[in-house]
matplotlib code that plots the C-alpha trace (Angstrom):
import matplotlib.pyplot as plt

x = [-70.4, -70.5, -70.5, -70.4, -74.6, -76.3, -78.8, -82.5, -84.0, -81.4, -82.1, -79.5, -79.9, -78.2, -77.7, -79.4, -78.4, -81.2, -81.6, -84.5, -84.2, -81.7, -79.4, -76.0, -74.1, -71.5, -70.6, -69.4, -72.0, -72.7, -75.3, -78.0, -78.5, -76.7, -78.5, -76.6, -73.2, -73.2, -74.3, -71.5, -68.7, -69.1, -69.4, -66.5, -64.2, -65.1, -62.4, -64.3, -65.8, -69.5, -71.2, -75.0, -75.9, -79.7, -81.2, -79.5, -76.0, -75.4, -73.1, -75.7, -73.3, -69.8, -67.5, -63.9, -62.4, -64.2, -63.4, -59.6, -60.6, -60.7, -57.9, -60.6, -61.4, -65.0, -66.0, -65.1, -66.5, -70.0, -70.0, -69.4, -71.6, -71.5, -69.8, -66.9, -65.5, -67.0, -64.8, -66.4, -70.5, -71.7, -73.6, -77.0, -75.7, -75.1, -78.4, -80.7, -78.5, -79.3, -83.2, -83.5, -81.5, -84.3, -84.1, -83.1, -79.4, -76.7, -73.3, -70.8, -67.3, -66.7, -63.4, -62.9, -61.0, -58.7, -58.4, -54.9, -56.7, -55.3, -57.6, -58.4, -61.0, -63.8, -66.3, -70.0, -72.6, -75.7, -78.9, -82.0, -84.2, -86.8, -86.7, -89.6, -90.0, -86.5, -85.0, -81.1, -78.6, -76.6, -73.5, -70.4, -67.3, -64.2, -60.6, -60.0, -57.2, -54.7, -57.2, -57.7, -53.6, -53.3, -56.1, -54.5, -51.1, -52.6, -54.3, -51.0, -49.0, -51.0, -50.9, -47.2, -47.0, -49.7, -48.1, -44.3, -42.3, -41.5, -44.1, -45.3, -46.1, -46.9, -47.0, -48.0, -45.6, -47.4, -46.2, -49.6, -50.3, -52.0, -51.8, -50.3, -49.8, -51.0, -47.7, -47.4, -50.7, -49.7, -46.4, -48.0, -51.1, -53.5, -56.2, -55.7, -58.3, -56.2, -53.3, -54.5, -55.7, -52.2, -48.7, -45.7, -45.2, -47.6, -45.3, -42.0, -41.6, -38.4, -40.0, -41.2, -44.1, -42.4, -40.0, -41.7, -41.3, -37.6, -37.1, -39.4, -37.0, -34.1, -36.0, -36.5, -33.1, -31.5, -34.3, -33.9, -32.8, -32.2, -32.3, -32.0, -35.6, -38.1, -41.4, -44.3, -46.7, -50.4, -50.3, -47.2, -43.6, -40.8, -39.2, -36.3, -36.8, -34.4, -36.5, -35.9, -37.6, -38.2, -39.2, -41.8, -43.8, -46.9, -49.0, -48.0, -48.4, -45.8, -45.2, -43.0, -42.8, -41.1, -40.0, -39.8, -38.1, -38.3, -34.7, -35.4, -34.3, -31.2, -30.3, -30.8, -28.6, -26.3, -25.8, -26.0, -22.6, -21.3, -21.2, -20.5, -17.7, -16.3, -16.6, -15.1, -12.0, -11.7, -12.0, -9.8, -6.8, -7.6, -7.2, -4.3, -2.6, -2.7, -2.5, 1.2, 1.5, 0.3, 2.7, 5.3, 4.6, 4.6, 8.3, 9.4, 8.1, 9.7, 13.1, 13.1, 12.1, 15.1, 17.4, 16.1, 16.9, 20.0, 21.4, 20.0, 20.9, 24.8, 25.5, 23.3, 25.3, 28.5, 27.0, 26.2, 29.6, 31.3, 29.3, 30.0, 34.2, 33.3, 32.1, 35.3, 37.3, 37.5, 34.8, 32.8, 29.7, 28.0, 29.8, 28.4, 24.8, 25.2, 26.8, 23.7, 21.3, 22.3, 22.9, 19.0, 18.2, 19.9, 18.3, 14.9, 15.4, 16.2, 13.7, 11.6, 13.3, 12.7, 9.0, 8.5, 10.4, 8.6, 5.6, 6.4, 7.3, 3.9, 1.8, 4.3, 3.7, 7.3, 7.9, 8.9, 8.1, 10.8, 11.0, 13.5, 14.0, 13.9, 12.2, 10.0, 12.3, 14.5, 12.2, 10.6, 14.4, 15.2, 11.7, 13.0, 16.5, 15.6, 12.3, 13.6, 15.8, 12.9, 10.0, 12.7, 13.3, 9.5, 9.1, 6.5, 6.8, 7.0, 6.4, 6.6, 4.9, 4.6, 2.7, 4.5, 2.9, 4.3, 6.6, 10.4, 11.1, 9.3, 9.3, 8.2, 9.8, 11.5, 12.7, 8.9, 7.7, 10.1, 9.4, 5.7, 6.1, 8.6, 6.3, 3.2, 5.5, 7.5, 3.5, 2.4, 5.1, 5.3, 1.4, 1.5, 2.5, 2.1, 1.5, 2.5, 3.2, 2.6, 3.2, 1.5, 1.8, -0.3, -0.8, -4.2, -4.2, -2.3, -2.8, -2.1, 0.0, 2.4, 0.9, 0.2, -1.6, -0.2, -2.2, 0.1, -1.2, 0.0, -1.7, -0.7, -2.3, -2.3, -3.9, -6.2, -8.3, -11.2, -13.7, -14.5, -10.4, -10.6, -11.7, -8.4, -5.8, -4.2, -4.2, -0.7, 0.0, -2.6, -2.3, -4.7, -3.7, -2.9, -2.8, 0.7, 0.8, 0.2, 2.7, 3.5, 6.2, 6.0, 4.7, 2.0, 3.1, 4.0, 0.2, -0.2, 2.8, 1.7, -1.4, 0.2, 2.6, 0.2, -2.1, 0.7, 1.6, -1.5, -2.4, -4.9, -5.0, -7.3, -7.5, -9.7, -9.1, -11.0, -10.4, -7.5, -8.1, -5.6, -5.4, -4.6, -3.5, -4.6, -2.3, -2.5, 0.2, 0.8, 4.2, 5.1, 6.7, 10.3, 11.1, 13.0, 15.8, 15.6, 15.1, 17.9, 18.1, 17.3, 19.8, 23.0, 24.2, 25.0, 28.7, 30.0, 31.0, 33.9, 37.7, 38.9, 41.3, 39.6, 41.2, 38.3, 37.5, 35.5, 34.1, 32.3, 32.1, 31.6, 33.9, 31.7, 31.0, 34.2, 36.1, 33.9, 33.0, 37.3, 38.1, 35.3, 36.6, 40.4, 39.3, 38.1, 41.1, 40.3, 42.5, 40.7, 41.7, 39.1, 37.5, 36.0, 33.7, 32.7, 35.5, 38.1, 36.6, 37.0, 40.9, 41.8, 40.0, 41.6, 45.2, 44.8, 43.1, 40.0, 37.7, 35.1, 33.3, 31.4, 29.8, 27.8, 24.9, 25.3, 28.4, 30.0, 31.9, 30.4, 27.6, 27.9, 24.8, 27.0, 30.1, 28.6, 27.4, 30.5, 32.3, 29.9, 30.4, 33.6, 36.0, 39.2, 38.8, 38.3, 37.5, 36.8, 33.8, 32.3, 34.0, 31.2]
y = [-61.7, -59.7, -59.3, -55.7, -55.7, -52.0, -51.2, -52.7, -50.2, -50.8, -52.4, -55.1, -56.3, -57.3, -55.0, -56.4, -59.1, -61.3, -64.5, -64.8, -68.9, -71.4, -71.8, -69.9, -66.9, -67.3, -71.0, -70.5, -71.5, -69.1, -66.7, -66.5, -62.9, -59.8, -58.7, -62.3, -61.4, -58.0, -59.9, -62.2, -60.0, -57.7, -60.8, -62.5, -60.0, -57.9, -57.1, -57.6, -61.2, -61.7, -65.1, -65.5, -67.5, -68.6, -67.6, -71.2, -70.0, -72.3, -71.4, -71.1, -69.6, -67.4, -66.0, -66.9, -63.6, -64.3, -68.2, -66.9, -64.3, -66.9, -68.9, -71.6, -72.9, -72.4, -75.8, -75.7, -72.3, -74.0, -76.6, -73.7, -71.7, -68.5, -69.3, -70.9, -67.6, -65.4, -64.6, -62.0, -63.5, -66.3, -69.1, -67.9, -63.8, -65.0, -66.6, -64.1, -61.5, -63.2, -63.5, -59.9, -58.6, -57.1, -56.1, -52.2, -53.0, -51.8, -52.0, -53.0, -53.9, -57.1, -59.5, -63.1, -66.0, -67.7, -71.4, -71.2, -69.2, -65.8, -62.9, -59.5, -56.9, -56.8, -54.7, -56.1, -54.7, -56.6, -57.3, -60.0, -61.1, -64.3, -66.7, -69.6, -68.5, -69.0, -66.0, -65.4, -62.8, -61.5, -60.2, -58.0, -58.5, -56.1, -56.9, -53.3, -54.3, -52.3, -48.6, -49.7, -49.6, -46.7, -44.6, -45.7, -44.8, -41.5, -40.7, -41.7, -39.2, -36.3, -36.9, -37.3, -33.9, -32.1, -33.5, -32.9, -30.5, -28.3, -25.7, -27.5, -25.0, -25.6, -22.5, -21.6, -19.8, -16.4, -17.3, -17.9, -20.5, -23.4, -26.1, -25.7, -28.1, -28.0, -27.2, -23.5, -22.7, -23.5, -21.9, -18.4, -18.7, -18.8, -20.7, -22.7, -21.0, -17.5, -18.5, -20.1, -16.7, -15.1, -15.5, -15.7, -11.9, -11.7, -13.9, -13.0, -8.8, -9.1, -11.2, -8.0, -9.6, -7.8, -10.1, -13.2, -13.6, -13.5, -15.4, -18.3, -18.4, -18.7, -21.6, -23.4, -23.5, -24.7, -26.7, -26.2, -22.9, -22.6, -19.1, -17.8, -15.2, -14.6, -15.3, -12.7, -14.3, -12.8, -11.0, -9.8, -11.3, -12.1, -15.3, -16.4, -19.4, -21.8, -22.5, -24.6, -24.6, -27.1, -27.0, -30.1, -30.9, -32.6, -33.5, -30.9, -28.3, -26.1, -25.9, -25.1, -27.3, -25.0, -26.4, -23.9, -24.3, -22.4, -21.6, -19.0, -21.8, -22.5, -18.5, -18.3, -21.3, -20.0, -16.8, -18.9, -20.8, -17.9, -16.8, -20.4, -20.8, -17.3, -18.4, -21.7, -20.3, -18.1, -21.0, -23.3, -20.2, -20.1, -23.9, -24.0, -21.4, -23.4, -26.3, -25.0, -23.6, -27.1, -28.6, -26.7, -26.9, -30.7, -30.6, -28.3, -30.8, -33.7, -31.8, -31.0, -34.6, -35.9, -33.0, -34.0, -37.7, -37.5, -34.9, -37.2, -40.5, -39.6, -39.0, -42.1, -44.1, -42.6, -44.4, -47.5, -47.6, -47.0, -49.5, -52.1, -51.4, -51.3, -54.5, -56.0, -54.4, -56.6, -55.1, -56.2, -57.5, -54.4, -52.8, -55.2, -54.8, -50.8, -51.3, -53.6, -51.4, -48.5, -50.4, -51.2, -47.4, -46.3, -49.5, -48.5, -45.1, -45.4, -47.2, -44.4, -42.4, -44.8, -44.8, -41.3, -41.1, -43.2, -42.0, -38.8, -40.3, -42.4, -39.1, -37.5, -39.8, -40.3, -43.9, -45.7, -49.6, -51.5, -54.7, -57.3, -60.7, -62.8, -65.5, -65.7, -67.9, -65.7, -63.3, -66.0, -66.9, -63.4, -63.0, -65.8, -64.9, -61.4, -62.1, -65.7, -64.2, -61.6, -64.2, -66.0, -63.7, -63.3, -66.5, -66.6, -69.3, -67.4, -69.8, -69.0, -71.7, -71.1, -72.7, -75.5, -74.3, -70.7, -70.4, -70.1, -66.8, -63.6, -60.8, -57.8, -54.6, -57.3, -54.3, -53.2, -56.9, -57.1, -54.1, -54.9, -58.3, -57.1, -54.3, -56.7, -59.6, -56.6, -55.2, -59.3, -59.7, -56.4, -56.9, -60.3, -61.4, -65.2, -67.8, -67.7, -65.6, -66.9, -66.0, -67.8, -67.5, -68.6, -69.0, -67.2, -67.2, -68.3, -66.7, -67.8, -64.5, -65.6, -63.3, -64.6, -63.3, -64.0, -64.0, -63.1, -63.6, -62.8, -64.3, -63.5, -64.0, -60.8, -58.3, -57.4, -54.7, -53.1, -53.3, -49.4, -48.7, -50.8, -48.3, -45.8, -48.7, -47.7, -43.6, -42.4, -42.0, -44.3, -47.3, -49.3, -47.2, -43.6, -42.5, -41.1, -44.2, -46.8, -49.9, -50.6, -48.1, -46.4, -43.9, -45.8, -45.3, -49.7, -50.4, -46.9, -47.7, -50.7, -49.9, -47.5, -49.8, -52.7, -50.2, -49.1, -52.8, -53.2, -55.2, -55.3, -55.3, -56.2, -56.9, -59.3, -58.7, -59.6, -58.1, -60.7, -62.9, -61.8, -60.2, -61.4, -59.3, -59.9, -59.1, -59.9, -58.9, -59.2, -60.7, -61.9, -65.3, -65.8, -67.7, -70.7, -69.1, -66.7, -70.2, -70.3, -74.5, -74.5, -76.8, -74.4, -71.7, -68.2, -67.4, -65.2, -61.8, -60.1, -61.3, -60.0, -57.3, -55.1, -51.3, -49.6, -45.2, -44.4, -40.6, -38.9, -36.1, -36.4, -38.6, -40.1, -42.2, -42.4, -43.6, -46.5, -47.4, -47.4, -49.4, -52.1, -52.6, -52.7, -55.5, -56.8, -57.2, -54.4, -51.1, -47.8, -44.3, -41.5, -38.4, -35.7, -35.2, -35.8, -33.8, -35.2, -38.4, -37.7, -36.8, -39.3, -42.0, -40.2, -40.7, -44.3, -47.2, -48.8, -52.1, -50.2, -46.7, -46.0, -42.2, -40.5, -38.7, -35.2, -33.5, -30.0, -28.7, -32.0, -34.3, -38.0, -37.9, -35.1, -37.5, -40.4, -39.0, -37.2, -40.9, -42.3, -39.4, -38.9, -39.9, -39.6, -41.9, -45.3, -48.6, -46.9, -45.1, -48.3, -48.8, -49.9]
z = [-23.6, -20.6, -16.7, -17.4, -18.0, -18.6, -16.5, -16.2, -18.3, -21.1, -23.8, -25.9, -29.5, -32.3, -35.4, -37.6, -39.8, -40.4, -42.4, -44.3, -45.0, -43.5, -46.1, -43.8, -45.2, -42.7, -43.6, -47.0, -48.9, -52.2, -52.0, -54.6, -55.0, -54.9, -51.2, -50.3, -51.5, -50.1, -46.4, -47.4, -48.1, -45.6, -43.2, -44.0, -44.8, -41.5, -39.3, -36.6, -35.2, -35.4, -33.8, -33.8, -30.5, -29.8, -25.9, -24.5, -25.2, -28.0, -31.2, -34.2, -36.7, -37.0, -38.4, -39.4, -37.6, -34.3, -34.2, -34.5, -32.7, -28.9, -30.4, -31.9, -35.0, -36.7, -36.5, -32.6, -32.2, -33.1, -30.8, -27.4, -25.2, -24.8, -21.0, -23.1, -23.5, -21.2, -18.5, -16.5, -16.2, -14.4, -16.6, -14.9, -15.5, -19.5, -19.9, -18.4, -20.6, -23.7, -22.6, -22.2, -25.7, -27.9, -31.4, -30.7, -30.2, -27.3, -26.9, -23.8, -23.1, -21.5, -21.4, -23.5, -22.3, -25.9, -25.8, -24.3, -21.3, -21.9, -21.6, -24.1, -23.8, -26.1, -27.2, -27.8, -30.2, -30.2, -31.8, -31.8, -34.3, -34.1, -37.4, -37.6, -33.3, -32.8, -30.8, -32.7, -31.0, -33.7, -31.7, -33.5, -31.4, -31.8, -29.8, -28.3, -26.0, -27.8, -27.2, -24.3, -23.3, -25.4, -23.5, -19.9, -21.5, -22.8, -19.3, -17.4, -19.8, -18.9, -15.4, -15.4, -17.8, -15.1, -11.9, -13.7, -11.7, -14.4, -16.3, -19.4, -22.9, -26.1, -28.2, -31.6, -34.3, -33.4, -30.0, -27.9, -25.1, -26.8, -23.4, -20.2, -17.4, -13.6, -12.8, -14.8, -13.2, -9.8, -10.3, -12.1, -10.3, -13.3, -13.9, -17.1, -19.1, -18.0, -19.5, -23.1, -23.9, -23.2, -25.2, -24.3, -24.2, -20.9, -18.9, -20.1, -19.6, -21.8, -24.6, -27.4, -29.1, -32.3, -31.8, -32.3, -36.0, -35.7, -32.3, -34.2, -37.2, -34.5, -32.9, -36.6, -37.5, -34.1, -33.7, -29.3, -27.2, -23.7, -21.6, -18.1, -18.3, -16.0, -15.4, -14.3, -11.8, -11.1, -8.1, -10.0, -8.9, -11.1, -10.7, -12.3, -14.9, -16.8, -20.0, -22.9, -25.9, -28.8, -32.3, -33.2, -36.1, -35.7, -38.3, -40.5, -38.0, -36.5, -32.4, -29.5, -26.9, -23.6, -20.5, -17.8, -14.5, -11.2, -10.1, -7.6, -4.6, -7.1, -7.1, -3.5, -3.1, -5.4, -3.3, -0.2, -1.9, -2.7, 1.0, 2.1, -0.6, 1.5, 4.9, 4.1, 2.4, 5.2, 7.9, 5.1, 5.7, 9.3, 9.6, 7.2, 10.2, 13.2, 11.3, 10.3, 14.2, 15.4, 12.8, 14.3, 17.9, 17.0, 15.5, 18.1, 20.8, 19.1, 18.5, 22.1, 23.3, 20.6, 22.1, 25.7, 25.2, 24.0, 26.7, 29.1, 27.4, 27.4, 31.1, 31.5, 29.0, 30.9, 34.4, 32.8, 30.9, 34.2, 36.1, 33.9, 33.7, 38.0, 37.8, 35.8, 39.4, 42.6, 44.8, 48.2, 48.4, 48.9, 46.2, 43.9, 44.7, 45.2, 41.2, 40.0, 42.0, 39.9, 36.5, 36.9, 37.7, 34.5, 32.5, 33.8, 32.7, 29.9, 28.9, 30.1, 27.0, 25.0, 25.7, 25.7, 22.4, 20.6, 21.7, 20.8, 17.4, 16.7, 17.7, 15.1, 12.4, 12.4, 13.4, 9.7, 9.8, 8.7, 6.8, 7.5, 7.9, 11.2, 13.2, 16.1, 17.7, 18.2, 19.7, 22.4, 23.5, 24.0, 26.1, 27.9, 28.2, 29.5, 31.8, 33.0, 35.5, 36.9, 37.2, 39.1, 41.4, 42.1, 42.6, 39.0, 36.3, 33.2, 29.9, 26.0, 23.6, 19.8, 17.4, 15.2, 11.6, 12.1, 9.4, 10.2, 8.6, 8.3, 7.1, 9.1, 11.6, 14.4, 16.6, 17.0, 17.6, 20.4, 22.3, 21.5, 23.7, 25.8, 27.1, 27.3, 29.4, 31.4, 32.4, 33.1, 35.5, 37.3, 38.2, 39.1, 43.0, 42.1, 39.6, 36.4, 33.1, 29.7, 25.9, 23.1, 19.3, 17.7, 13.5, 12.5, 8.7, 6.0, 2.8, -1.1, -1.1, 1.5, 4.0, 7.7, 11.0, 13.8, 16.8, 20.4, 23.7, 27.0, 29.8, 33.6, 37.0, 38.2, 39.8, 36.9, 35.6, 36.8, 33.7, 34.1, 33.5, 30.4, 28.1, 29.0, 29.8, 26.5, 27.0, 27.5, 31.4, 32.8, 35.1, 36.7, 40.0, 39.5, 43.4, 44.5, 46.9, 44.0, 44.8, 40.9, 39.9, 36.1, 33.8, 32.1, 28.5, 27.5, 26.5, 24.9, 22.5, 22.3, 20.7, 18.9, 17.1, 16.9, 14.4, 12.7, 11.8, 10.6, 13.7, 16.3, 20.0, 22.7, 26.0, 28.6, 32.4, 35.5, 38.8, 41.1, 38.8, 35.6, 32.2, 28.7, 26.3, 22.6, 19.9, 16.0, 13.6, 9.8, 8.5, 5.0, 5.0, 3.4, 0.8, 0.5, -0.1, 2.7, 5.4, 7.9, 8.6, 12.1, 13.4, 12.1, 14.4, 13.1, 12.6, 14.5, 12.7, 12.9, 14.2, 17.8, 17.2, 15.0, 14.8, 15.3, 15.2, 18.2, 16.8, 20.5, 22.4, 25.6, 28.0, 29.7, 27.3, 25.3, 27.9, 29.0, 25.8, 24.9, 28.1, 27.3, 23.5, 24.5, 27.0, 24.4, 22.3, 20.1, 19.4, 19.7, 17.9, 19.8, 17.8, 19.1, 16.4, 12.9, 11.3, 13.1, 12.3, 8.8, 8.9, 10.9, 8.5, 5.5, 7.1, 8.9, 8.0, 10.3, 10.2, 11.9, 12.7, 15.8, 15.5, 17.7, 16.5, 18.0, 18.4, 17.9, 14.5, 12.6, 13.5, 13.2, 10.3, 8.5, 9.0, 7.7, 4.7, 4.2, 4.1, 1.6, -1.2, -0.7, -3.8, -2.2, 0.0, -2.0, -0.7, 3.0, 2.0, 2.3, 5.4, 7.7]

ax = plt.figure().add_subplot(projection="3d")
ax.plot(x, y, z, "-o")
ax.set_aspect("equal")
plt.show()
């Protein structure tokens, strides 16, 4: 039944099945004449479910389809109410319904529950007839669930072909507009009806309505076509339309289907590329020029700092070398500290190379990270060994503590470690007056790879960091005080490299600092542990290499370092044969036999890399090109 009831002035009835005596031809039971068989078959073998209910609601009779029809059988079908399956109307809605259904028939659509409580739309004709005063609704009940999909399906379709963003055609073989979408009248500016009495000819200025037969035949036999044309709107522009067009058969009739799409914004984008695609190869050759000028500015900067560094590094070494035979001599007091006084001078500069060198380098992207094996150990004796005496002599504790689980042996750029934590601990202890410095290793992370993170931290009870300097305390150049009468001597440049070297480990670095309070430094480093081959037992001492007396080529240029660096080997036990430079270096080894080499870099006729590599091709030579 229904909650969907007609109006007051409508009028519902059944259509008109009637039964003249009370023998059933719904139940089965044979009928007696041929009016009787006719109700009978065309009862039975309907398609669609009929029920006869009297004005209470009760089941008088049915049909096999419409007991199947709610999921029931026919013997349970006569023993509902009309509320049973109803589920749209109230009980009180149903019987007032059923009161008022008269013999001229109506149909509705309304919604029936199955026994298993699932739902399906119906559609309700109806009729009423009165046997022996007895008021019978005969009702004829189709399933139209399925139309009912299909229509919202059909209605969705052609809003989604109306509201699609391309122009929508389907034309006949002589090539006129049969349907059009919203779209190709909002594009063209027609009015549907406009455009069904055009063809294809009235849009299209270059299609020849001649040659429609033979453009149709074209479309057959490829069966789809696509073409850049253009499309005449009504106040009378041409824009520029991709179309493609396909051949359907539909019930034996012949069509095009065409898709057309606007591509003026594409044309104008397309020139706009163009233009784009010019600038950018112009500003691509315009950055590819100073790119190669910066490129070159960089290399001439770095060959000027490595050029810089070594001229000053040699009369420096030539100080230090003749400090250090001064200090083998019998000298006063004075003499002594006036010779470490200047040994420090020349170590502290140097280090300034150093600095700026490898800064120079990183900036570059010429500093190579090596991999080699060693242990952090080593590393926190040698802070110890070189700091120890320092803290000392400021009256600072200075402590290193590392975490038992680290491994022994790792793999990973040891020289860069080193000046990492000697820079951090060398910064700690110039900025701290009293108290104490510390540096802590600690194991991070442990992977099933064998790679570890190593977490270093150097704590100090210094002067600190005033949080508004934090963000630039690792730009080249800057210290915490940059006045002219700062007390902390230095050019700034340990935590830039630091940070520098730390990313280019593939580390991190941070750093926490409050104001006369301190700072600690966070530093975490990746390292690849060795194997168990690779250990070095901890309780065995290294042996140490090489016998005293060694003959030994000393290949240098200048004398200020040849001749300290001779005096300290021959105080050593060691005989020394001098070269000027690389070539003599080479004639002399060819002629006398050496343990060892030690070559300059840069010197005149034949450098010390030319030298070297000289040595290690040569064939004449034999055994000593390996000479080390």
């Amino acid at each position: 039944m229904t909650s969907q009831r007609p109006p007051e002035s409508t009028k519902q009835g059944f259509t008109g099945v009637q039964k003249p005596t009370s023998e059933s031809i719904l139940n089965g039971h044979s009928p007696e004449n041929p009016a009787d068989f006719l109700r009978h078959v065309l009862v039975d073998q309907s398609r669609d479910g009929i029920v006869i209910v009297k004005e209470d609601g009760s089941v008088h009779e049915t049909n096999a389809r419409f007991a199947a029809m709610i999921g029931h059988s026919v013997e349970e079908v006569l023993n509902l109410h009309v509320w049973d399956w109803d589920a749209l109307a109230s009980r009180r809605e149903l019987l007032r319904m059923l009161h008022e259904v008269d013999h001229t028939g109506d149909s509705f659509e309304t919604r029936h529950r199955r026994k298993d409580g699932s739902l399906y739309d119906v559609e309700i004709t109806t009729n009423a007839a009165i046997f022996s005063g007895q008021k019978y609704i005969f009702c004829v009940c189709r399933d139209i669930t399925e139309r009912l999909r299909y229509t919202e399906e059909l209605v969705l379709t052609r809003a989604c072909v109306d509201k699609a963003a391309l122009s929508i055609f389907w034309i006949d073989p002589d090539g006129r507009l049969i349907y059009v979408n919203e779209t190709a009248c909002t594009t063209l500016g027609y009015s549907k009806r406009e455009l069904l009495t055009m063809g294809v000819w009235d849009l299209d200025p270059e299609h020849d309505q001649k040659m429609r037969p033979e453009q149709w035949r074209n479309l057959r036999s490829s069966s789809i076509l696509s073409f850049l044309t253009r499309h005449r709107t009504r106040d009378g522009r041409l824009i520029p339309v991709q179309v493609t067009s396909n051949y359907i058969e539909h019930n034996g009739r012949e069509l095009e289907l065409a898709f057309a799409q606007d591509v003026s914004e594409l044309e104008l984008s397309r020139e706009n590329l163009s233009s784009t695609v010019q600038r950018l190869a112009e500003a691509v050759e315009s950055l590819r020029l100073a790119k190669d000028q910066a490129e070159a500015a960089n290399r001439s900067k770095s060959e000027f700092l490595a050029n810089m560094s070594h001229e000053i590094r040699t009369p420096i070494n030539g100080i230090l070398g003749m400090m250090q035979l001064m200090q083998t001599t019998r000298m006063t007091p004075d003499q002594q500290e006036f010779v470490e006084l200047t040994i420090q001078s020349a170590d502290r500069l140097t280090r300034l190379l150093t600095d700026i060198l490898d800064l120079s380098r990183v900036e570059a992207g010429r500093m190579e990270i090596r991999s080699e094996e060693f242990g952090l150990d080593e590393i926190r004796d040698s802070v110890l060994g070189l700091f120890g005496f320092t803290a000392r002599g400021k009256g600072l504790a200075i402590d290193c503590s590392m975490d038992p689980n680290i491994p022994p042996r790792l793999i990973g750029d040891e020289a860069r470690v080193r000046q990492v934590l000697f820079n951090l601990v060398g910064n700690a202890l110039k900025y701290t007056e009293q108290g104490r410095v510390e540096l802590e290793m600690t194991l991070l992370s442990r992977k099933d790879d064998g790679q570890v993170r190593i977490l270093f931290t150097v704590n100090d009870t210094g002067i600190g960091i005033p949080e508004n300097r934090l963000k630039d305390i690792f730009e080249p150049f800057r210290q915490v005080d940059g006045s002219f009468t700062r007390k902390y001597q230095g050019a700034g440049l340990g935590l830039a490299i630091v940070h520098r070297l730390a990313n280019l480990m593939g580390g991190h670095i941070s750093i926490e600092s409050e104001p006369e309070h301190g700072t600690s430094v966070y530093v975490t480093l990746p390292f690849q542990i060795v194997g168990p081959k690779g250990e070095t037992p901890a309780n065995e001492e290294p042996e140490n290499v090489g016998p005293p007396g060694l003959r030994i080529l000393l290949a240098e240029d200048e004398v200020s370092n040849s001749l300290p660096t001779r005096l300290l080997l021959e105080q050593a036990g060691h005989m020394v044969t001098l070269a000027e430079n690389g070539q003599q270096a080479l004639d002399l080894l060819a002629g006398q036999d050496f343990d060892l080499i030690l070559m300059d870099i840069q010197m005149p006729i034949m450098d010390g890399v030319e030298a070297t590599q000289a040595i290690r091709e040569s064939k004449s030579l034999g055994a000593k090109k390996d000479i080390p």
